[in-house]
KOLGU-4560 file (N, C-alpha, C; in nm, 3 decimals, padded with zeros to 5 digits):
<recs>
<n_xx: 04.077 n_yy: 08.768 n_zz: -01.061 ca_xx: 04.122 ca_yy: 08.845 ca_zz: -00.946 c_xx: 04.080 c_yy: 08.991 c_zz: -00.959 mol: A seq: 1 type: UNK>
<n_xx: 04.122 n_yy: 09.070 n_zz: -01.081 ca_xx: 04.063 ca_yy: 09.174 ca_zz: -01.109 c_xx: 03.941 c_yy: 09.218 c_zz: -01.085 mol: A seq: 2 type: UNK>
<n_xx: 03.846 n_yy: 09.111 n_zz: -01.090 ca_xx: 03.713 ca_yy: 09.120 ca_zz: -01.112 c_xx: 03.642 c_yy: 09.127 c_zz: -00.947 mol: A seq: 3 type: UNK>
<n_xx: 03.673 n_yy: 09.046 n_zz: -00.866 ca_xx: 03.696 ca_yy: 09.061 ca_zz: -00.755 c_xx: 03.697 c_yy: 09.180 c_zz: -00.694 mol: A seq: 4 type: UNK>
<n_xx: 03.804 n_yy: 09.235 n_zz: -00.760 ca_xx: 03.821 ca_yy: 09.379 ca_zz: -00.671 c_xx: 03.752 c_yy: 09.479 c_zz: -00.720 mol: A seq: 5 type: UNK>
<n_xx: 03.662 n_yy: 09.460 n_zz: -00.848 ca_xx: 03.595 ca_yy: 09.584 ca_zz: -00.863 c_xx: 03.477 c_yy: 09.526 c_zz: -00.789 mol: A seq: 6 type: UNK>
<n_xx: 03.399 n_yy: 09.420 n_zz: -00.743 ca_xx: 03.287 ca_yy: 09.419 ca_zz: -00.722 c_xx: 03.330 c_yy: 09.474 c_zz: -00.545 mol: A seq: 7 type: UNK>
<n_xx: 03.433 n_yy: 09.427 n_zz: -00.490 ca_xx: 03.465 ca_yy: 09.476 ca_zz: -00.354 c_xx: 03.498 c_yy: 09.640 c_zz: -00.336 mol: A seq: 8 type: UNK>
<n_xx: 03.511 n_yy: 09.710 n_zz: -00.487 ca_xx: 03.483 ca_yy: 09.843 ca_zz: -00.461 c_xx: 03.395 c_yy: 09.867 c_zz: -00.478 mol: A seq: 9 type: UNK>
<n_xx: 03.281 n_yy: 09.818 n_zz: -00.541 ca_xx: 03.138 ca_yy: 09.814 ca_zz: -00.535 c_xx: 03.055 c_yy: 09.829 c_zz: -00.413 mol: A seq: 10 type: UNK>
<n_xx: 03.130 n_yy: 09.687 n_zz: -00.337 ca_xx: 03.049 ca_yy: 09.681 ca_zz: -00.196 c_xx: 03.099 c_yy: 09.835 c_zz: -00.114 mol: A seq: 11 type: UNK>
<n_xx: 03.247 n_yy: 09.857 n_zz: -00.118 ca_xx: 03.269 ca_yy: 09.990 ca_zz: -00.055 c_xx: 03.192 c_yy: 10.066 c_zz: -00.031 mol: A seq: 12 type: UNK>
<n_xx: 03.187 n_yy: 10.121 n_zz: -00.195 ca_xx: 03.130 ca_yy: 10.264 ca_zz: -00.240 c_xx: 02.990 c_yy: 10.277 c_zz: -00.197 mol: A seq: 13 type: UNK>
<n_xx: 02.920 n_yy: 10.163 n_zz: -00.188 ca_xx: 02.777 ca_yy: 10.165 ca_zz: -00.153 c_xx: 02.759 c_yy: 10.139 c_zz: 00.009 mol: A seq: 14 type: UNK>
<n_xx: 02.890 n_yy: 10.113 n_zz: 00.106 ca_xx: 02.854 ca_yy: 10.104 ca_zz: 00.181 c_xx: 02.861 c_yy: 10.207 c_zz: 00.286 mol: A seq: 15 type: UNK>
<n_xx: 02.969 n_yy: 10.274 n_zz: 00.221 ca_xx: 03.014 ca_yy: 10.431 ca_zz: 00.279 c_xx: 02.861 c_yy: 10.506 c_zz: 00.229 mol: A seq: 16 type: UNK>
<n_xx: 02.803 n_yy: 10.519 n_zz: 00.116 ca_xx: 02.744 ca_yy: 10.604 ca_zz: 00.048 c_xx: 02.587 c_yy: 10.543 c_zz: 00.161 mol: A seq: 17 type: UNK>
<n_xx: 02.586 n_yy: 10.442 n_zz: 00.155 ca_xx: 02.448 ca_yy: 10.412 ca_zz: 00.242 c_xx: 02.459 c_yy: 10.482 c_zz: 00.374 mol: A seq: 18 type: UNK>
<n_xx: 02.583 n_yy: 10.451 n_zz: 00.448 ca_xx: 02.598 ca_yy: 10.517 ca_zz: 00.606 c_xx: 02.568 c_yy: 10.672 c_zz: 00.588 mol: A seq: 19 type: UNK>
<n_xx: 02.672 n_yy: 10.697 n_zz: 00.474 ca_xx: 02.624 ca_yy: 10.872 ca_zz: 00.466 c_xx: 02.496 c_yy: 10.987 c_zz: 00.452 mol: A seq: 20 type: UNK>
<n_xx: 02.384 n_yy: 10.838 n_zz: 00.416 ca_xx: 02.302 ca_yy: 10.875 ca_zz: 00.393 c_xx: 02.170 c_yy: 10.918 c_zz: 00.497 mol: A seq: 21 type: UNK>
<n_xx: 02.237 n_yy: 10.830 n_zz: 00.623 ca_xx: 02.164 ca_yy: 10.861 ca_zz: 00.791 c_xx: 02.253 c_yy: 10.847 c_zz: 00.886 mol: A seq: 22 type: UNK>
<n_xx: 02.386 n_yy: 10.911 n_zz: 00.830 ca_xx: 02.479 ca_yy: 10.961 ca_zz: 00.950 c_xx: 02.430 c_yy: 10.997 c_zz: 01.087 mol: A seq: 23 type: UNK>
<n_xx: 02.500 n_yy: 11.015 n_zz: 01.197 ca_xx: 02.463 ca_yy: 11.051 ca_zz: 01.346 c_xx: 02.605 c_yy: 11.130 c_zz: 01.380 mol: A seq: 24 type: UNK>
<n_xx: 02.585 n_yy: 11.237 n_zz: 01.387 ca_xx: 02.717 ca_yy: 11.322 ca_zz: 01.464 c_xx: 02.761 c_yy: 11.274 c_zz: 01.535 mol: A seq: 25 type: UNK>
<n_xx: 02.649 n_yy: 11.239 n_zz: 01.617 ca_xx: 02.706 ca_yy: 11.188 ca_zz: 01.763 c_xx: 02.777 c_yy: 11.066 c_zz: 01.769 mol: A seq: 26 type: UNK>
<n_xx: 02.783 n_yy: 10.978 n_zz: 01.691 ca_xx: 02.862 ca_yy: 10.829 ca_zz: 01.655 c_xx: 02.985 c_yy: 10.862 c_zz: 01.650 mol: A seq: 27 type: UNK>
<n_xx: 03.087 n_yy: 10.749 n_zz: 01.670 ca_xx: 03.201 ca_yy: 10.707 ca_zz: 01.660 c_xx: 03.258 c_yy: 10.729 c_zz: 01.505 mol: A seq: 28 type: UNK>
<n_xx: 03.171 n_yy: 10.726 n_zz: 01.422 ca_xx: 03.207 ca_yy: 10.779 ca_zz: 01.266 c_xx: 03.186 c_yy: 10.867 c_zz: 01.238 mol: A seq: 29 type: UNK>
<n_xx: 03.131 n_yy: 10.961 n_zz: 01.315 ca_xx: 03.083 ca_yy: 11.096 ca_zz: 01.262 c_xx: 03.153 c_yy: 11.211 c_zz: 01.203 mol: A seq: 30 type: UNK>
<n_xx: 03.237 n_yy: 11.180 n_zz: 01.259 ca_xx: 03.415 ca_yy: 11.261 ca_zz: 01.220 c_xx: 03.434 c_yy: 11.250 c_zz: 01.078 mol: A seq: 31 type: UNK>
<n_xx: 03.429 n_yy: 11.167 n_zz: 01.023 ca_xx: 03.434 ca_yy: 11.057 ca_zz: 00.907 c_xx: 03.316 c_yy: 11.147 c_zz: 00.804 mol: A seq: 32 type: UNK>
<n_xx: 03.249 n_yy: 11.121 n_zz: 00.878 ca_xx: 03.140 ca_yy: 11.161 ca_zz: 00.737 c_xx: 03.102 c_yy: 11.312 c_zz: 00.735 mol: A seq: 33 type: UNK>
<n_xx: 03.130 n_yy: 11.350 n_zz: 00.830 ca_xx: 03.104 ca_yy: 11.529 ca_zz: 00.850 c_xx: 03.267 c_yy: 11.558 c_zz: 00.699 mol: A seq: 34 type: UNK>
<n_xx: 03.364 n_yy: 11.492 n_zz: 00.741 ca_xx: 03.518 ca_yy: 11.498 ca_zz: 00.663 c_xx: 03.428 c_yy: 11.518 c_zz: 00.515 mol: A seq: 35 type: UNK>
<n_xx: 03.352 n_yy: 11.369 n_zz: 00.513 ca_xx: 03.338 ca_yy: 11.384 ca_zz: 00.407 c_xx: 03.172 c_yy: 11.498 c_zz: 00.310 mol: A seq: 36 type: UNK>
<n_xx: 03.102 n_yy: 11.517 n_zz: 00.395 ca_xx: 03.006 ca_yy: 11.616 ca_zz: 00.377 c_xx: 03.090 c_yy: 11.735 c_zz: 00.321 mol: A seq: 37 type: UNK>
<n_xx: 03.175 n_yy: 11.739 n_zz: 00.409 ca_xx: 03.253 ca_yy: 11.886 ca_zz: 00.401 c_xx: 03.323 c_yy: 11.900 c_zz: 00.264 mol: A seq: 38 type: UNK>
<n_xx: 03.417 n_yy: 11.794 n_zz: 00.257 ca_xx: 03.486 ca_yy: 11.757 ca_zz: 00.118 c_xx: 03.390 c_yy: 11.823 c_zz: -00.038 mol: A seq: 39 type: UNK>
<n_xx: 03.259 n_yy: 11.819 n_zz: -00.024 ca_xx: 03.196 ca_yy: 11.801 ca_zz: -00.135 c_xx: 03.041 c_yy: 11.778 c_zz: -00.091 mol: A seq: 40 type: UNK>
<n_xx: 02.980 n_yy: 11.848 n_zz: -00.158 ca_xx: 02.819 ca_yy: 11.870 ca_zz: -00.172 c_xx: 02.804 c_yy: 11.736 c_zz: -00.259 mol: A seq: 41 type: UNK>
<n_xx: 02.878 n_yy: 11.681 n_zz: -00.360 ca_xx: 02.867 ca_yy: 11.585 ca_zz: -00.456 c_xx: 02.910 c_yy: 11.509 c_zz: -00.413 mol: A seq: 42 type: UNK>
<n_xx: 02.944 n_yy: 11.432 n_zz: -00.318 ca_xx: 03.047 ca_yy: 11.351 ca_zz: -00.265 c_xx: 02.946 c_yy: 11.211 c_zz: -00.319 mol: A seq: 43 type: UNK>
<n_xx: 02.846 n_yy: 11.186 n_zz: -00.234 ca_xx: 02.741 ca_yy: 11.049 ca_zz: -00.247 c_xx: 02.722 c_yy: 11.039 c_zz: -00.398 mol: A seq: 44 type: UNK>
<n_xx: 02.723 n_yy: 11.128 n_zz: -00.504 ca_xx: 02.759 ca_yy: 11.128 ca_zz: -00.596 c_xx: 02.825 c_yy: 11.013 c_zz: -00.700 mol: A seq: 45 type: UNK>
<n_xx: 02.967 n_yy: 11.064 n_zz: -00.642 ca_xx: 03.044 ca_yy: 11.026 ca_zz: -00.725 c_xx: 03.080 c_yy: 10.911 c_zz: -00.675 mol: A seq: 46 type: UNK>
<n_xx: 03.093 n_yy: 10.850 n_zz: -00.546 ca_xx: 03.070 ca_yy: 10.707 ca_zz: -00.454 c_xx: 02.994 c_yy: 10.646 c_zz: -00.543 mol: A seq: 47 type: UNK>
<n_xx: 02.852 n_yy: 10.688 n_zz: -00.582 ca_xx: 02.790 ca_yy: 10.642 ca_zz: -00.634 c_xx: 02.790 c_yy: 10.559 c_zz: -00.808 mol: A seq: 48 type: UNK>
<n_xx: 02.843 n_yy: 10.669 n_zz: -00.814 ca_xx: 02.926 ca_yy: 10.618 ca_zz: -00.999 c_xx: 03.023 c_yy: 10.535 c_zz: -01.035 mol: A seq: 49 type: UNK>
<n_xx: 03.107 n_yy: 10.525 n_zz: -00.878 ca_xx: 03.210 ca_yy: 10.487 ca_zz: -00.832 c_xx: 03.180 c_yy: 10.353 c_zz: -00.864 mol: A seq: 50 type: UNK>
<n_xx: 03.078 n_yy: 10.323 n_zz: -00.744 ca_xx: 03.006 ca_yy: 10.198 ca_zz: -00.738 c_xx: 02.950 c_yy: 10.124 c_zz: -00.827 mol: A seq: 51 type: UNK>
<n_xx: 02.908 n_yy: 10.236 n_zz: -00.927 ca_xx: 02.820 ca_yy: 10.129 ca_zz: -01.076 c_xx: 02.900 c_yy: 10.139 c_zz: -01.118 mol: A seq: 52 type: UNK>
<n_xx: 03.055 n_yy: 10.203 n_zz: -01.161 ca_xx: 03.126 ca_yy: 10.160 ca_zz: -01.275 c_xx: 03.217 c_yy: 10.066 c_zz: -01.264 mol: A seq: 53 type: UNK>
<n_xx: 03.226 n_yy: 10.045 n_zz: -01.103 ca_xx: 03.302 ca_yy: 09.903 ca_zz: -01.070 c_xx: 03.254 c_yy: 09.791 c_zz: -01.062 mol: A seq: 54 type: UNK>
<n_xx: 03.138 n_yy: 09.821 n_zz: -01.026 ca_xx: 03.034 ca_yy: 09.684 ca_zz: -01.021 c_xx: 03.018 c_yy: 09.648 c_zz: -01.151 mol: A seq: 55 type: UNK>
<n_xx: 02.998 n_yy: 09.712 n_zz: -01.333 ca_xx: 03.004 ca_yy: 09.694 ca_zz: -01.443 c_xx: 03.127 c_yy: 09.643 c_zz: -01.488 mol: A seq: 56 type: UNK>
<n_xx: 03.213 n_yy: 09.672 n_zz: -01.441 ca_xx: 03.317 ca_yy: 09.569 ca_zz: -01.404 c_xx: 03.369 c_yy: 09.437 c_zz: -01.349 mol: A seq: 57 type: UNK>
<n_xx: 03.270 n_yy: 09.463 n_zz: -01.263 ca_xx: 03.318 ca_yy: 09.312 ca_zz: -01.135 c_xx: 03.212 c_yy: 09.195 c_zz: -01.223 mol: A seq: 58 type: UNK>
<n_xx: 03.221 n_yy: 09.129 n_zz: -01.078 ca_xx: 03.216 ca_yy: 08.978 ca_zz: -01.103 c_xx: 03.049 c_yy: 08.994 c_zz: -01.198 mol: A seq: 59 type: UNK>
<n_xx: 03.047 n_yy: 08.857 n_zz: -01.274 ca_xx: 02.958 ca_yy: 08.877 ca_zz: -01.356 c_xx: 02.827 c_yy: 08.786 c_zz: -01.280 mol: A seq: 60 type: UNK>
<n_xx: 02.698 n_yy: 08.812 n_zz: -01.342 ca_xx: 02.610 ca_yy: 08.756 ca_zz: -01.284 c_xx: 02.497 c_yy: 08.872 c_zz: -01.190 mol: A seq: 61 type: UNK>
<n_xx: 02.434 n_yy: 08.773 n_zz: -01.093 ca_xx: 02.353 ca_yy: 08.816 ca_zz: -01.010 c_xx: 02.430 c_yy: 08.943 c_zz: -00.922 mol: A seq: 62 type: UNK>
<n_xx: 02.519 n_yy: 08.904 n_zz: -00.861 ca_xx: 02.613 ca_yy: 09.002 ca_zz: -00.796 c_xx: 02.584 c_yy: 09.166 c_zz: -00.866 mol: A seq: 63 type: UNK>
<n_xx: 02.673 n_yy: 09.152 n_zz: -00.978 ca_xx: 02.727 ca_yy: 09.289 ca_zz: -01.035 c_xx: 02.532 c_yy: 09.344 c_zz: -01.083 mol: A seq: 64 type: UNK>
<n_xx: 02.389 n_yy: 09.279 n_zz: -01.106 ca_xx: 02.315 ca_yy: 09.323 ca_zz: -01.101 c_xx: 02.277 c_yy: 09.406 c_zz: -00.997 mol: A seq: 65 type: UNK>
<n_xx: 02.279 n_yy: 09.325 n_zz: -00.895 ca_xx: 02.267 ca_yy: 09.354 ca_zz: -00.708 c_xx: 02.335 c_yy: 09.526 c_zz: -00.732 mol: A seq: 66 type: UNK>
<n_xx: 02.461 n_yy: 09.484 n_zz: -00.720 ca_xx: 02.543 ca_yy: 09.639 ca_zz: -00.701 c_xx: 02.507 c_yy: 09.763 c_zz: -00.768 mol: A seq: 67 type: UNK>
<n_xx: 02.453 n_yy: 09.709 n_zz: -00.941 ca_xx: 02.409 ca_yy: 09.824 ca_zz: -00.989 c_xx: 02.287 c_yy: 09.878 c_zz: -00.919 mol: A seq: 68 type: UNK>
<n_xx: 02.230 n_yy: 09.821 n_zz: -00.939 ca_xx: 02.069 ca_yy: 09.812 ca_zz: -00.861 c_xx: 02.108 c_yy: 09.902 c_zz: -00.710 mol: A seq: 69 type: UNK>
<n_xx: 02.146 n_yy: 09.862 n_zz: -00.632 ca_xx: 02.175 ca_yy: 09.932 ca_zz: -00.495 c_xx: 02.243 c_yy: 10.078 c_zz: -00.525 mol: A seq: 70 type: UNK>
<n_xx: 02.359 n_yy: 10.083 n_zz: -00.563 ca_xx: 02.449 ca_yy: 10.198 ca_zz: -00.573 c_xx: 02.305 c_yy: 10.302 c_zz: -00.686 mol: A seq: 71 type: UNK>
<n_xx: 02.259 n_yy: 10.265 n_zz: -00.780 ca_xx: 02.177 ca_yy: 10.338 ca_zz: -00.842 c_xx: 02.067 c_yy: 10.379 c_zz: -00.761 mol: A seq: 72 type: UNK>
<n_xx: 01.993 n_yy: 10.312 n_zz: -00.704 ca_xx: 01.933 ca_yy: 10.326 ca_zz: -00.591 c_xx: 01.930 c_yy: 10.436 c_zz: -00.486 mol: A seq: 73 type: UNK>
<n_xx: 02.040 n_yy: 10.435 n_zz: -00.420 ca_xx: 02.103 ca_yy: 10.508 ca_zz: -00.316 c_xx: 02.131 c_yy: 10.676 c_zz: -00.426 mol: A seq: 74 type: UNK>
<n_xx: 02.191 n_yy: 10.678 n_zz: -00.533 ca_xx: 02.174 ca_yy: 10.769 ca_zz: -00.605 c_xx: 02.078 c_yy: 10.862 c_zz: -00.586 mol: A seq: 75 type: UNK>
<n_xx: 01.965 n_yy: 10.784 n_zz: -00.637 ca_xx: 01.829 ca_yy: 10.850 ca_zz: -00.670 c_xx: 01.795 c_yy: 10.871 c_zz: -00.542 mol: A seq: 76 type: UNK>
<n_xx: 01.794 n_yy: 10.786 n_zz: -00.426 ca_xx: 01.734 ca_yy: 10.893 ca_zz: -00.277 c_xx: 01.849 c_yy: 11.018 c_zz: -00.265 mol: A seq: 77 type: UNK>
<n_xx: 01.973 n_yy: 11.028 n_zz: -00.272 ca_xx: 02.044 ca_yy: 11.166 ca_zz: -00.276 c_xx: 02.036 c_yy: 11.283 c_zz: -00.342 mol: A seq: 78 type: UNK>
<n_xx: 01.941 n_yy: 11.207 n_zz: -00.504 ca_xx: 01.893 ca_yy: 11.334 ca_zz: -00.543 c_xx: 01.781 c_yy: 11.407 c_zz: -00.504 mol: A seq: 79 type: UNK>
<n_xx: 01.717 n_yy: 11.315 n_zz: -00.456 ca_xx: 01.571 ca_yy: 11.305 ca_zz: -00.452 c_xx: 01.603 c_yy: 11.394 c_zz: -00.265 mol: A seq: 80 type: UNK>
<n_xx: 01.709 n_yy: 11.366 n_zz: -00.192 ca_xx: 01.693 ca_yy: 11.442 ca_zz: -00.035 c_xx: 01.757 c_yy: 11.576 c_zz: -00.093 mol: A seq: 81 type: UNK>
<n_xx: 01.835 n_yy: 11.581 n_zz: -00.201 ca_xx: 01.922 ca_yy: 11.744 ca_zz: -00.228 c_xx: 01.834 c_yy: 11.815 c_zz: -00.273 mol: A seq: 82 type: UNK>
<n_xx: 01.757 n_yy: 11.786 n_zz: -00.368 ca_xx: 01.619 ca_yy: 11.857 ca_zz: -00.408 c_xx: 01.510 c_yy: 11.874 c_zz: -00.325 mol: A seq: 83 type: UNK>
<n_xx: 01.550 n_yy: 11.820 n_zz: -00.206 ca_xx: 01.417 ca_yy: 11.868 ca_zz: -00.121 c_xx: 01.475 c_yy: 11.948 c_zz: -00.047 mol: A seq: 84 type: UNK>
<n_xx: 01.632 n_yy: 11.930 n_zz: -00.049 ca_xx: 01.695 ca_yy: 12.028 ca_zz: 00.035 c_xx: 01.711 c_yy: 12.140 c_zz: -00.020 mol: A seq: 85 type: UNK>
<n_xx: 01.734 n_yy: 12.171 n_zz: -00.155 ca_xx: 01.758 ca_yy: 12.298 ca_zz: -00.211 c_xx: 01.644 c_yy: 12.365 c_zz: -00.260 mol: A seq: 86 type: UNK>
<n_xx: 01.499 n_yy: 12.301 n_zz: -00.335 ca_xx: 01.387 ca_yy: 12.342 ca_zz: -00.366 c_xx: 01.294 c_yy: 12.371 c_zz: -00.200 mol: A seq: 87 type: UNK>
<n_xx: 01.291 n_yy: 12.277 n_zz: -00.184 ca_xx: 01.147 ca_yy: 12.262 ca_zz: -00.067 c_xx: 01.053 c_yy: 12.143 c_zz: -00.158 mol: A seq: 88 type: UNK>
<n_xx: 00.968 n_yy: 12.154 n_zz: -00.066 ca_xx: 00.860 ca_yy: 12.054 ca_zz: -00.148 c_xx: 00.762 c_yy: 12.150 c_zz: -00.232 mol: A seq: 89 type: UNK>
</recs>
């Protein structure tokens, strides 16, 4: 049962952290993710850590690969858009 629920905070964390990643103001969620932009420059971040340390947790197998794989993923494009946002190219 335990295990369960970390891979379903897995799916969460990566699924908030994916939307956040090509938000639309103009949407019905936008409220939502501006909340959370605002909250924290690090926010996709820590969703993100969120996500692999629950998924290293959760269910075992193909799954909890999947999750690391994605949530790590999604990571590396946030660093990879903050550094283009704070350097330039």
């Amino acid at each position: 049962m335990r295990r369960n629920l970390f891979s379903t905070i897995s799916i969460i964390s990566f699924l908030i952290t994916f939307l956040m990643f090509g938000y639309d103001t103009s949407k019905w969620y936008g409220i939502f993710f501006n909340f959370l932009c605002e909250l924290s420059i690090f926010t996709p971040f820590v969703l993100g850590g969120l996500g692999i340390i629950s998924a290293i947790f959760g269910l075992k197998g193909d799954i909890r690969m999947v999750l690391i794989v994605l949530n790590a993923f999604l990571m590396i494009l946030f660093l990879g858009a903050y550094l283009m946002g704070i350097f330039g190219f």
